[in-house]
Structure formats: C-alpha cells, structure tokens
C-alpha positions in Angstrom: 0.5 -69.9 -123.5 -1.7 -70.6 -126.6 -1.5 -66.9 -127.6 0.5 -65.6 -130.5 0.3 -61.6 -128.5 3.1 -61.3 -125.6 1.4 -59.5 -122.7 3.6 -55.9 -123.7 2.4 -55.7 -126.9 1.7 -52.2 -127.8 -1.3 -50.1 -126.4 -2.5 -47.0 -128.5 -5.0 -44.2 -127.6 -7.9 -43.9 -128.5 -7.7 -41.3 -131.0 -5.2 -43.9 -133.0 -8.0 -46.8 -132.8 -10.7 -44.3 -134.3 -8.3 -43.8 -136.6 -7.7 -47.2 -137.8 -11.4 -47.9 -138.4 -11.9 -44.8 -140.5 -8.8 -46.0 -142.6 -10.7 -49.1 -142.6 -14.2 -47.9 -143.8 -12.8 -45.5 -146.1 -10.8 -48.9 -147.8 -14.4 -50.8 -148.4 -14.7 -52.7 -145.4 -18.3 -53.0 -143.9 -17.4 -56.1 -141.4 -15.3 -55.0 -138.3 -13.5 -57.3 -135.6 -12.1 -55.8 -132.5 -9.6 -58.0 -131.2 -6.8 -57.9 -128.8 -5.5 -58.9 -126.3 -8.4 -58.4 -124.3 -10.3 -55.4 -126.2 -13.0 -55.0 -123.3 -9.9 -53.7 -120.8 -10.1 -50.7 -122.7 -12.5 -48.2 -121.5 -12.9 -46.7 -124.8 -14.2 -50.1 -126.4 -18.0 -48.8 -127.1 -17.1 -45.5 -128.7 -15.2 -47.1 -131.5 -18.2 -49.8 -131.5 -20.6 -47.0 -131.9 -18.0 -45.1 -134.5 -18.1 -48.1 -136.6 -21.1 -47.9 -136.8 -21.9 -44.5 -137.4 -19.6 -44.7 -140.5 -21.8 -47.7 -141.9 -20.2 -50.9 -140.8 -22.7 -53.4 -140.1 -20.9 -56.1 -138.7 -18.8 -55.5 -135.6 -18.0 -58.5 -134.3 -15.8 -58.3 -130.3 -13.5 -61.2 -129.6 -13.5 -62.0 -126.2 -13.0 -64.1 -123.1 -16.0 -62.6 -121.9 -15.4 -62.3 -118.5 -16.4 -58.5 -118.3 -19.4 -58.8 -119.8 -20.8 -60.0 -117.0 -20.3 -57.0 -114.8 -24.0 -55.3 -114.6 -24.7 -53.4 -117.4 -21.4 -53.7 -119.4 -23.5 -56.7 -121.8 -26.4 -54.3 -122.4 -24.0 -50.8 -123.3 -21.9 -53.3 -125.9 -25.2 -54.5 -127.4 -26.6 -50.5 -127.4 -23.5 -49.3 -129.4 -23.9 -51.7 -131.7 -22.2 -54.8 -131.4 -23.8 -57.7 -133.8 -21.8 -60.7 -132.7 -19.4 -61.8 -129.8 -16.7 -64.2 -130.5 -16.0 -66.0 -127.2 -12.8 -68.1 -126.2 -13.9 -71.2 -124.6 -11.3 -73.9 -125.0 -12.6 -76.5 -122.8 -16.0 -77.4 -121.2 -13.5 -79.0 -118.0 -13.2 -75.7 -115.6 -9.8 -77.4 -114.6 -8.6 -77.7 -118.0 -9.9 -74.3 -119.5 -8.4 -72.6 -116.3 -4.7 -75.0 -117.2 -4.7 -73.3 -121.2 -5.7 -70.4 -120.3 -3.4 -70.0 -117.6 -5.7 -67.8 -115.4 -7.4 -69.8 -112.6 -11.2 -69.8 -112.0 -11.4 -67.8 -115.2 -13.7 -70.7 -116.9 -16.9 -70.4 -114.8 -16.3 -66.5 -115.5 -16.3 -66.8 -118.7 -19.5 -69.1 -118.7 -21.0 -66.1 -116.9 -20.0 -63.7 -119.1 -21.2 -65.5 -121.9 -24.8 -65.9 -120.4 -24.8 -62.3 -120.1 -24.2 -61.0 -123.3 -27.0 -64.1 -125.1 -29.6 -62.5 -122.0 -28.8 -58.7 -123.6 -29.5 -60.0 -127.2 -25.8 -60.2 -128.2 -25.6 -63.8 -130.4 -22.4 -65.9 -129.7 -20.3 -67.4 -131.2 -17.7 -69.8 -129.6 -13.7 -70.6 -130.1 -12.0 -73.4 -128.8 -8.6 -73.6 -129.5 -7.7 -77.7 -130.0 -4.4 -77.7 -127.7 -2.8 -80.9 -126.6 -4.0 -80.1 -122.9 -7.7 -79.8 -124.0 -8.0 -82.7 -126.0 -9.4 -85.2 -123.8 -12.3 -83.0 -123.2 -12.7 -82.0 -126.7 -16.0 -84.3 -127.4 -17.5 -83.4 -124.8 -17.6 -79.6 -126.0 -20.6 -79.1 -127.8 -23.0 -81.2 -125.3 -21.6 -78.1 -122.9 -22.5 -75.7 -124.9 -26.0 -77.1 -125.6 -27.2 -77.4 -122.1 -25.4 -74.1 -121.2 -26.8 -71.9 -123.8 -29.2 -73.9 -125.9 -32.5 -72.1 -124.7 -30.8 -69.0 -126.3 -32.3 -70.2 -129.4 -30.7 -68.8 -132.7 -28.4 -65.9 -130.7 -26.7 -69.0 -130.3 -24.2 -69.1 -133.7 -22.1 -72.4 -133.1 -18.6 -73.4 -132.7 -15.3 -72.6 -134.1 -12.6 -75.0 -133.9 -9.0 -73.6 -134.5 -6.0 -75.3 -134.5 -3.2 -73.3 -132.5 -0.5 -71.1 -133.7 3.0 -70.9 -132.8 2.8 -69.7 -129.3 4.4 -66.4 -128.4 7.6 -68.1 -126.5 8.1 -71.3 -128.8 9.7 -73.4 -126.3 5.6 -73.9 -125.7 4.7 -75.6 -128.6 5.2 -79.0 -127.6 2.4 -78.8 -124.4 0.4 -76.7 -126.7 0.3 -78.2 -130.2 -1.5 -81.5 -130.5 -0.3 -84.9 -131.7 -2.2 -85.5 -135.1 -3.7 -89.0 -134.5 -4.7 -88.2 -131.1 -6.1 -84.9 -132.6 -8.3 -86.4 -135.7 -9.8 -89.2 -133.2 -11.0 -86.3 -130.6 -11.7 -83.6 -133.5 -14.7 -86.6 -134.9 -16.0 -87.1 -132.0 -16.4 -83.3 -131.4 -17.5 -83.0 -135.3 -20.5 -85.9 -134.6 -21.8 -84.4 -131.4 -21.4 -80.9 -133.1 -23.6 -81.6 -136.2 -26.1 -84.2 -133.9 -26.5 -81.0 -131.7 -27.7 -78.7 -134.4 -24.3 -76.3 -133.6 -22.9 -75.7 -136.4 -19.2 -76.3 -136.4 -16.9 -74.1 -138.5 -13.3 -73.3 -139.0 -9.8 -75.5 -137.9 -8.0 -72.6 -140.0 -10.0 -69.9 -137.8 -8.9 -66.5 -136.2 -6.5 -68.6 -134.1 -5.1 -70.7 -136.8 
C-alpha cells in the first residue's frame, strides 16, 4: 500500500539492466543502488552486482525486504559478488503491524531472518522504516528492536532510516497511510531519543522513500 511501484510495472532482461549500469559508470557514477520492486526475485541480481563491480563501482548498495536472503547460501553469493551495503525495509518492530503495511502476512519474522543472514555473511545493514499512520504507535519502540536483534553485529550494523511516505500508488490510500503531523512529531522524538541513546544512528525523513 505504502509503495509508489504498482505490481506490473515493467520487467527488462537482463542484457537491458547491464546496460543501464554501464550507461551509469560511463556518466561518473561510482555508488550503485539496485532497487525495485523486489530486485532479489530476479535471478540475474549477482551478475549485475559483480558487473558493477568489475567496471569500478565501489558502492553497491541492494534494497530489500530481505526475505530471500535467508535461503542458504543466497546471503553469502550477494556478499561474494560484491555487495557493500543492504538497505532493509522494516517498518515496524510489531510482527502484526509490519505484516498490516506491508500487506504480506508473516512476512516480518522473515524479514528479521533475512536480515540476520546477510549481518552473519558480513553484509552491514542498514534499516528503513517507512513512518505510516498504521505504524506509529510502535514507532518508539523501533530502535530498542533493532538493538537487541542485531546489536552483537557490531559496526555491520549502519543505523536507521526514517522516511516519510510518498503518495501511494492508488491514492485513495493516502489517508490510512500518511500520518497525522502532531501525532507523527510526538512518536518521531521518542524514536529520535531512543535512536541516538542506542548508539544507532538515525538518518533521513526525506529518504529513498520520501
């Protein structure tokens, strides 16, 4: 609901993708992100991680819900073809919440999972919550998540993005998915203070999300 992609939007072969990040490297760009929809669906995902790289990038960065990483192996080959950072959506640390914005039941423990894996292969993380209406009660509550799930990662751990949502694909949406701005600002400090008392370093509210 909280995505700005419809679910058809357009699939290219690979040979188009390698493309793209040629165009890309031959432009000046050294810092790649491989988005989607869901980039690690596509079983060509670690060739053009390994082209990048082979050109000279040296920042690819996958965003991700994570949830195939945690198949055995799949981690360990991203990390091998050169992946430097994962940039994983987790909007709530409430399994019942996550799984309500994300629209995709028992997807949050999966994504917990998948996360795990990728910090165990060597792959830091970063995290994204997206601040929607549904997920603001939970909001504060965020970063002591993250810090007993993934604090013994050490520094592969890279903190916590906060984006505010776009307009949502179908915009009849936005009212369940934007927040309400007082509401917002009292949850948002109280994720901000236990953020910073953590030591996870909060960025964003204008971040790949919006």
């Amino acid at each position: 609901g909280l995505c700005w992609q419809d679910r058809d939007w357009g699939r290219f072969p690979p040979e188009q993708v390698l493309t793209w990040i040629e165009d890309l490297h031959s432009a000046g760009a050294r810092r790649l992100i491989i988005s989607g929809g869901e980039p690690t669906l596509d079983p060509s995902l670690e060739d053009y991680v390994r082209h990048a790289r082979a050109l000279g990038f040296t920042q690819v960065t996958l965003e991700t819900n994570a949830i195939q990483c945690a198949k055995p192996g799949r981690a360990e080959r991203l990390r091998d073809a050169g992946v430097t950072t994962a940039f994983v959506s987790l909007h709530s640390p409430d399994a019942e919440t996550s799984d309500a914005i994300t629209r995709a039941p028992g997807t949050h423990a999966r994504t917990v999972k998948g996360a795990h894996a990728l910090l165990s292969a060597g792959v830091p993380v970063k995290f994204n919550a997206v601040m929607t209406q549904e997920g603001l009660a939970h909001l504060a509550a965020l970063p002591d998540f993250l810090h007993r799930e993934f604090a013994p990662y050490g520094p592969l751990l890279r903190g916590l993005m906060l984006s505010y949502p776009t307009e949502p694909y179908d915009p009849s949406l936005a009212p369940s998915i934007v927040p309400e701005p007082a509401t917002l600002r009292r949850s948002l400090r109280a994720a901000l203070d236990r953020a910073f008392a953590l030591g996870l370093t909060p960025e964003g509210l204008d971040g790949p999300c919006g």
